[in-house]
C-alpha positions in Angstrom: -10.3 32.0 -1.8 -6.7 31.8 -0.9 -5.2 29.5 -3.7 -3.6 26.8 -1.0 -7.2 27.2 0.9 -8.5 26.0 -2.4 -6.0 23.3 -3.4 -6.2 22.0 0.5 -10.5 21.7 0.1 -10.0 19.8 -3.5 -7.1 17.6 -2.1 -9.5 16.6 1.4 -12.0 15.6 -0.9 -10.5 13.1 -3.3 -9.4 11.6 -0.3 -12.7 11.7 1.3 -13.9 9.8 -1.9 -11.2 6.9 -2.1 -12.3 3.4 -1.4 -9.0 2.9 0.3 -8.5 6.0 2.4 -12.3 5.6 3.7 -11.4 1.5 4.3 -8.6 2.9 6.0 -10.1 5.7 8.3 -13.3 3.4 9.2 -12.9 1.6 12.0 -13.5 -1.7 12.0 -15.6 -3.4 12.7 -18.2 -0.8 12.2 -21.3 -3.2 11.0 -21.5 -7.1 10.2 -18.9 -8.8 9.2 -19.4 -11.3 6.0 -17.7 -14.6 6.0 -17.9 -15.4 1.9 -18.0 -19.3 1.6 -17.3 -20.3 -1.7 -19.0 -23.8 -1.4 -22.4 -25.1 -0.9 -23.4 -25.3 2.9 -22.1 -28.7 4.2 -18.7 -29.1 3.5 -15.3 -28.2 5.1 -15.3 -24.5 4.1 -18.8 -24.0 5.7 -17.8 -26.1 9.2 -14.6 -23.8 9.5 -16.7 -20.8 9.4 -19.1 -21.7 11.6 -16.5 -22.5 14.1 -15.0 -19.3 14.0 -18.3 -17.4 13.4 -19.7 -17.2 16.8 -16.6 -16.5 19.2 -15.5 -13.8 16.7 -19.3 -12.3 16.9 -18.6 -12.1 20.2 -15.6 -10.8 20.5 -15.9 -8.2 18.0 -19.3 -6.8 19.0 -21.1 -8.0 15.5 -22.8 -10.4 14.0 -20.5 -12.2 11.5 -22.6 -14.0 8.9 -21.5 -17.2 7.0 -22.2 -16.1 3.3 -22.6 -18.6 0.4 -21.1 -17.6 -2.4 -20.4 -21.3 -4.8 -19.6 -22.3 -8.3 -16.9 -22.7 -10.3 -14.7 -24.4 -7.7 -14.8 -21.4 -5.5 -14.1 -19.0 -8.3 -17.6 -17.2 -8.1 -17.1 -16.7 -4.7 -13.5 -15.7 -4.3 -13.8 -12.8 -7.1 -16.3 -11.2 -5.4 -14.7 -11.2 -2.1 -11.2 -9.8 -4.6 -13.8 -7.3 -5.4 -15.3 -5.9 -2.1 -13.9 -3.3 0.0 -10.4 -4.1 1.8 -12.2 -2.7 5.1 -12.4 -5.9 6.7 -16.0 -6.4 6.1 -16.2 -8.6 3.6 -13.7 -11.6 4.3 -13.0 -15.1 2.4 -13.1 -18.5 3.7 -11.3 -20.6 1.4 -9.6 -23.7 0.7 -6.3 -24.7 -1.1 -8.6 -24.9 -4.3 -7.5 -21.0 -4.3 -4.2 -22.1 -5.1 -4.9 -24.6 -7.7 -7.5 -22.8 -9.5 -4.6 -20.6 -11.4 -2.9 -23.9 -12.7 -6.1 -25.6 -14.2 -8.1 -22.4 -15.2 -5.9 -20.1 -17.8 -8.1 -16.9 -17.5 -9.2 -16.0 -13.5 -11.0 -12.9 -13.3 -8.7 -12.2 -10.6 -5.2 -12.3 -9.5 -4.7 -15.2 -7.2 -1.8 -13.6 -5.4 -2.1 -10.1 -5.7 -5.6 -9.8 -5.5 -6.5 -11.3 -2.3 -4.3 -11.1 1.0 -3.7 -14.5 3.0 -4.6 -13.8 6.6 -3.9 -16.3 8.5 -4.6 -20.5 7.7 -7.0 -21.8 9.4 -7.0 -25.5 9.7 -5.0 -28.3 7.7 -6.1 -31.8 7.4 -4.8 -34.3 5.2 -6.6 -35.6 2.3 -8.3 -39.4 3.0 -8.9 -41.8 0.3 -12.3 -43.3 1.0 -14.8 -45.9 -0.8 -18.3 -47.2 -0.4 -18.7 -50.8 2.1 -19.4 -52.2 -1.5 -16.3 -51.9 -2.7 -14.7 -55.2 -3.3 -11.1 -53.7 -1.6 -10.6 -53.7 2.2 -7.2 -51.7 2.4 -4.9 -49.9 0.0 -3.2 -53.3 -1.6 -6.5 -54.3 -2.7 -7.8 -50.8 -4.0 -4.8 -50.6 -6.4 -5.1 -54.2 -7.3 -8.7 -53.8 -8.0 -7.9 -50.0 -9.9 -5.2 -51.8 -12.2 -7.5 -55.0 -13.2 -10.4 -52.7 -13.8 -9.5 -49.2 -14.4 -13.1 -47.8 -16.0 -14.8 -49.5 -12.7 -13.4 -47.2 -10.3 -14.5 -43.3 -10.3 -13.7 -41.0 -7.9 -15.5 -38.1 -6.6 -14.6 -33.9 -6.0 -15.9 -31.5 -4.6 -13.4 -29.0 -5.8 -10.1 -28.7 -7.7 -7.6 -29.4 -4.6 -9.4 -32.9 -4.3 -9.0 -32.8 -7.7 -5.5 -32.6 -7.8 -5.1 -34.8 -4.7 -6.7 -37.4 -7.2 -4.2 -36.9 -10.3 -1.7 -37.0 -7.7 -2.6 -40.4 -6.5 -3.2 -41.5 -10.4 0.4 -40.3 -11.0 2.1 -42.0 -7.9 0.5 -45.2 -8.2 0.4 -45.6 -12.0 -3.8 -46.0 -12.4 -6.4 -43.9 -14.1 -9.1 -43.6 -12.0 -11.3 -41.3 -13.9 -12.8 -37.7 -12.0 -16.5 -36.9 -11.3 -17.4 -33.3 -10.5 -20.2 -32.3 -7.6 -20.7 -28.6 -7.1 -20.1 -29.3 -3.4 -19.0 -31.6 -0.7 -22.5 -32.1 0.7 -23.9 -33.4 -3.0 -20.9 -35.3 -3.2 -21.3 -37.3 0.1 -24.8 -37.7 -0.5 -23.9 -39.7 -3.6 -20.7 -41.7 -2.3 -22.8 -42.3 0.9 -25.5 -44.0 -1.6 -23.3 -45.6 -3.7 -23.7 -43.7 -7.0 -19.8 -43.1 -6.6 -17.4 -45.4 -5.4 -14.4 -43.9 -4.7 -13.6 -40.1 -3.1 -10.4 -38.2 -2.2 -11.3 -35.6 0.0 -10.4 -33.6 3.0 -10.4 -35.8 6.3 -12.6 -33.6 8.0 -14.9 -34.0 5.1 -15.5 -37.6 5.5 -14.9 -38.2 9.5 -18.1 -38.5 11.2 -19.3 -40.9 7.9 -16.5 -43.0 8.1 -17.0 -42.8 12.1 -20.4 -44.1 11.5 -19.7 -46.9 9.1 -20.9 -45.7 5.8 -17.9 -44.7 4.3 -14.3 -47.4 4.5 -11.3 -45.3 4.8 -8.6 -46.7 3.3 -5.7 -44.1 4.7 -4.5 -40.6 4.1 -1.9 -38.8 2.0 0.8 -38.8 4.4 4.1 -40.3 4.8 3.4 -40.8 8.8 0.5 -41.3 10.5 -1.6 -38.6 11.1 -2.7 -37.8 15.0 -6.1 -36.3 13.5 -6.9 -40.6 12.7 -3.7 -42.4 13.8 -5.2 -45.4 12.7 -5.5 -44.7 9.5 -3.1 -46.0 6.8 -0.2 -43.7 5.8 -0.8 -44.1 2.3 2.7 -42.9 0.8 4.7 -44.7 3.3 2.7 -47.7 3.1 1.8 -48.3 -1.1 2.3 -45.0 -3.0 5.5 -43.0 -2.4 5.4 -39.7 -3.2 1.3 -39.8 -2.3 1.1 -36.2 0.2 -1.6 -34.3 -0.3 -3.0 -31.6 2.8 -6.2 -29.8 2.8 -6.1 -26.5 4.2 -9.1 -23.7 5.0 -7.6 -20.1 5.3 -9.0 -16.4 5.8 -8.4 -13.9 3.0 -9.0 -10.5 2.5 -9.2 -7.9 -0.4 -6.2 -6.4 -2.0 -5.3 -2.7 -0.2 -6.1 -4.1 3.0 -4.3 -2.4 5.3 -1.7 -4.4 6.9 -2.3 -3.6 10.6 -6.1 -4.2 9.8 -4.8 -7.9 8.2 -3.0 -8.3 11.3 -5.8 -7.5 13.7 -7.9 -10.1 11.9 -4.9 -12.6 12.2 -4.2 -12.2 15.9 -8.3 -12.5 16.6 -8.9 -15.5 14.7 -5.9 -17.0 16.1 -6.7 -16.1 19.6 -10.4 -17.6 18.7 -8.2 -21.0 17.6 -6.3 -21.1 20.7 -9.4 -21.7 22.8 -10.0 -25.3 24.4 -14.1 -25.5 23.2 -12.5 -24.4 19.2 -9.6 -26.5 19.1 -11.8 -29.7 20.3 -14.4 -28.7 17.5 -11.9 -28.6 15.4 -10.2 -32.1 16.3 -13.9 -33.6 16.3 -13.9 -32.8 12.2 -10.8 -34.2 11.8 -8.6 -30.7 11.3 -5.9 -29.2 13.4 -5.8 -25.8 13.7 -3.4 -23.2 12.8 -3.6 -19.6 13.1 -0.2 -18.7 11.3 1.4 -15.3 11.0 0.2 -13.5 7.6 3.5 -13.5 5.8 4.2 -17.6 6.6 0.4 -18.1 5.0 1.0 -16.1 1.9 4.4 -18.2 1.8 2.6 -21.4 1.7 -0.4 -19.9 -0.8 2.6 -18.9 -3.3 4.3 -22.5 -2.6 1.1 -24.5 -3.5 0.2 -22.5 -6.6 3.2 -23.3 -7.9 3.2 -27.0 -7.0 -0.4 -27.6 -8.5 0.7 -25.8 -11.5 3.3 -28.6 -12.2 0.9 -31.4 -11.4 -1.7 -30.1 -13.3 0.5 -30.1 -16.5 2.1 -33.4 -16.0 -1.3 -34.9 -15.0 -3.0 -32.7 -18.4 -5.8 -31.8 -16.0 -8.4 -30.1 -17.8 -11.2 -27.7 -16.3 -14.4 -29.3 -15.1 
């Protein structure tokens, strides 16, 4: 066999064999499409999925399934989307616990910003301060009265390390020492606050709407400096008791490293068209979220911003893993 026949046949098949030249040459999508939810069904992650799940089955001609994956504050889950094929296939759902994960945990199995690719974010929401009805504190003055008279009394609730963070923020702006209680999700977590087994919780607003909506949950106002149009009634908590108190929730779409970048942009442009859309946006208001739908390089931005700012918190605050 003619020598360049030979070297021609060799050099076809290595690239026939690659992971990223097949991700690349497949088109997509080409079977179901995996949304990997590193949190227990119930919470935030899971009700941004689902919103998305159905118009983008539609308009990509397969079903896209909603995949638990939890554990270790959505590291279980986020290392094995790092690990799948970057075809487009097998997609994450995450929160900003992706970018605080690298400043409380000193060995990830992956690469928080090389591994993974931000797509687009999803939906923001700032993070709420809420308590049980039994709480002896009816707005903010009064929960950091009560905190600072009787700091072993109050606990607060997470669900995962953003909330976390959001509560060593608060501790750190307003001078108490509320103590942390893990949940390995949001839906164990409610379950306990809504029973009174915890009193205190800082977690997404869109995590806590419809209880606080339905009386079983006071919420004593959110981590902004203004108030927020997702609960304009609510409390401005830095501008109205704890300067320096801001702390956002947001739910992006990530994707393996090597994904190619007109396949990440494809995925952007859908998902943001899907957000556009009147019935999405209103489900999305009706949590408590806004959404987004950002171009991939502004979302990587703010992934690489927030891993740096949790890294500083965490150390001043000497947040240890849970």
């Amino acid at each position: 066999m003619n020598p360049l026949r030979r070297a021609s046949l060799v050099a076809g098949c290595g690239l026939a064999l690659s992971p990223l030249a097949f991700a690349q040459a497949a088109p997509f999508p080409s079977r179901p499409v995996r949304l990997v939810v590193p949190a227990a069904p119930g919470g935030s992650a899971d009700k941004n999925s689902r919103a998305l799940s159905d118009r983008l089955s539609e308009l990509w001609k397969q079903p896209v399934i909603v995949d638990y994956k939890p554990g270790a504050n959505t590291i279980i889950g986020s290392d094995h989307v790092a690990r799948s094929a970057p075809d487009g296939h097998t997609l994450l759902v995450n929160s900003a616990a992706l970018a605080v994960n690298p400043g409380i945990y000193p060995k990830l199995p992956y690469d928080t910003l090389q591994d993974l690719v931000a797509v687009t974010m999803i939906s923001t929401a700032p993070f709420a301060l809420v308590v049980h009805p039994e709480v002896p504190a009816r707005d903010i003055q009064a929960f950091l009265a009560l905190a600072r008279e009787k700091p072993a009394a109050l606990s607060f609730g997470t669900a995962e390390s953003r909330a976390l963070l959001a509560g060593h923020q608060f501790n750190l702006a307003a001078g108490t020492r509320l103590q942390s209680v893990p949940f390995k999700g949001a839906g164990a977590l409610m379950n306990d606050l809504v029973a009174g087994h915890v009193p205190v919780a800082f977690s997404a607003l869109s995590s806590v709407q419809a209880q606080v909506a339905a009386g079983r949950l006071r919420l004593l106002g959110v981590a902004t400096r203004a108030p927020s149009p997702l609960a304009p009634q609510a409390t401005a908590l830095a501008a109205a008791a704890v300067p320096g108190f801001e702390a956002e929730s947001w739910f992006g779409l990530f994707a393996p490293r090597g994904t190619p970048p007109a396949l990440a942009a494809r995925l952007r442009q859908d998902v943001a068209a899907v957000l556009r859309e009147r019935e999405v946006a209103a489900r999305f208001e009706a949590m408590g979220a806004q959404p987004v739908g950002d171009e991939p390089q502004a979302f990587a931005a703010r992934v690489r911003a927030d891993v740096e700012m949790a890294t500083r918190v965490a150390r001043a605050a000497n947040i240890q893993p849970e």
